[in-house]
C-alpha positions in Angstrom: 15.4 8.6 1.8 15.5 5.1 1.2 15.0 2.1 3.8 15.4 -1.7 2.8 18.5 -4.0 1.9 21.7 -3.1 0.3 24.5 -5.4 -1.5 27.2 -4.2 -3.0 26.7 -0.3 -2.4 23.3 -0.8 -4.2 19.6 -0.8 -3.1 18.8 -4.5 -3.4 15.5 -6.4 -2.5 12.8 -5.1 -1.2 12.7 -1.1 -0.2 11.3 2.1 0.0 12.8 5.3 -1.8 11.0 8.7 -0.6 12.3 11.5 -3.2 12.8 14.7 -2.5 9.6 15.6 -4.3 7.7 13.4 -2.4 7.0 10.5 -4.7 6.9 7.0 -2.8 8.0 4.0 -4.4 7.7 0.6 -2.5 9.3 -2.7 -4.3 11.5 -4.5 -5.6 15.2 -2.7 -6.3 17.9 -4.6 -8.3 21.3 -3.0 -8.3 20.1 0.3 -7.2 17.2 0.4 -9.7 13.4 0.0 -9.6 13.2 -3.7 -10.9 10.1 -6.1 -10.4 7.0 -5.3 -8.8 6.6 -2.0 -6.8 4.2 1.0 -6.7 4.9 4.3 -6.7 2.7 6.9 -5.2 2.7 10.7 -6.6 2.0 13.5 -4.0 -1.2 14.3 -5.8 -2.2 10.5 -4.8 -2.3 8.8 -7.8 -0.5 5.6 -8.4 1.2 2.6 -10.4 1.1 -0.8 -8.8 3.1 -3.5 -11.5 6.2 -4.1 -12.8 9.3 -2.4 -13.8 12.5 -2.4 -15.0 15.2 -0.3 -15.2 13.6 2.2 -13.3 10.7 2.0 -15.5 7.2 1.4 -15.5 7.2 -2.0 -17.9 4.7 -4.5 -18.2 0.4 -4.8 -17.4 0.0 -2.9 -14.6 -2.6 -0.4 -12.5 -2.9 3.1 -12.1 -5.1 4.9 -9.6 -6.4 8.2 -10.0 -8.2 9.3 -6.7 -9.6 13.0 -8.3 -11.6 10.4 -10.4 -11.8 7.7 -8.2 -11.1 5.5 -10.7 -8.6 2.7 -11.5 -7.7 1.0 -14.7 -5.3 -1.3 -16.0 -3.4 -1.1 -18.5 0.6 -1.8 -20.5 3.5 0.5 -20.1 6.4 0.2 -21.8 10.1 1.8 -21.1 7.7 4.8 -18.8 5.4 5.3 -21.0 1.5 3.6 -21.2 1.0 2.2 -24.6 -2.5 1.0 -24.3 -5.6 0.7 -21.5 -6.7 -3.0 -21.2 -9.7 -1.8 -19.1 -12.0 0.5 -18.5 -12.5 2.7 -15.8 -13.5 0.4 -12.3 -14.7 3.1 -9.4 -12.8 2.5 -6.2 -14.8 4.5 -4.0 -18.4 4.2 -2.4 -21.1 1.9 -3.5 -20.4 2.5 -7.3 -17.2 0.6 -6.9 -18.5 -2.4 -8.1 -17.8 -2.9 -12.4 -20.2 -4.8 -14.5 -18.2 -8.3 -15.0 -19.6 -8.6 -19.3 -18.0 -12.1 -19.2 -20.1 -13.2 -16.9 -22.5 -11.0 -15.5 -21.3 -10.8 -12.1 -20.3 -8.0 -10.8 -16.6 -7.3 -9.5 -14.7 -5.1 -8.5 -11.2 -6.8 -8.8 -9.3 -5.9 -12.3 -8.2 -9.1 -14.0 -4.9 -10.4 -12.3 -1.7 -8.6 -13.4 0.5 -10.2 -15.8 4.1 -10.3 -15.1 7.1 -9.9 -17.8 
């Protein structure tokens, strides 16, 4: 099911596709694709907040795991993650705060998302 803008028979602008197995993407859609920033959301709860294109994951962006409650940043490219660029940062309870090593604060923000 999908709510949001349309143009030209396309979804267009912002929206928000529910699938049939439950995954949840809210975004950006250009001609009927996933393109720009968005986050999808798996039934199991984990998600990807960042860019993509073509329907893909593509760029620096975040993925949360709630089992571990845990979230780390990282580069995907065409769907698939080629690298981490962070550690694990805990999300949840008082533990949620990560050792800043640059300079010694602690934080729990990742570093701000890059966009391509």
């Amino acid at each position: 099911m999908y709510e949001g803008g349309f143009h030209n028979g396309f979804f267009e602008g912002k929206g928000r596709l529910t699938t049939k197995e439950s995954h949840v993407y809210e975004g950006d859609f250009s001609e009927g694709k996933k393109n720009g920033n968005g986050t999808m959301t798996w039934p199991s709860g984990r998600k990807y907040t960042g860019p993509w294109r073509n329907d893909l994951q593509h760029g620096i962006g975040v993925q949360y795991d709630p089992k571990q409650g845990t979230k780390m940043q990282g580069e995907w490219k065409e769907g698939k993650r080629t690298k981490w660029l962070s550690n694990p940062i805990k999300t949840k309870g008082e533990n949620n705060k990560a050792l800043n090593s640059q300079n010694g604060k602690r934080s729990s923000a990742l570093p701000a998302l890059n966009r391509r």
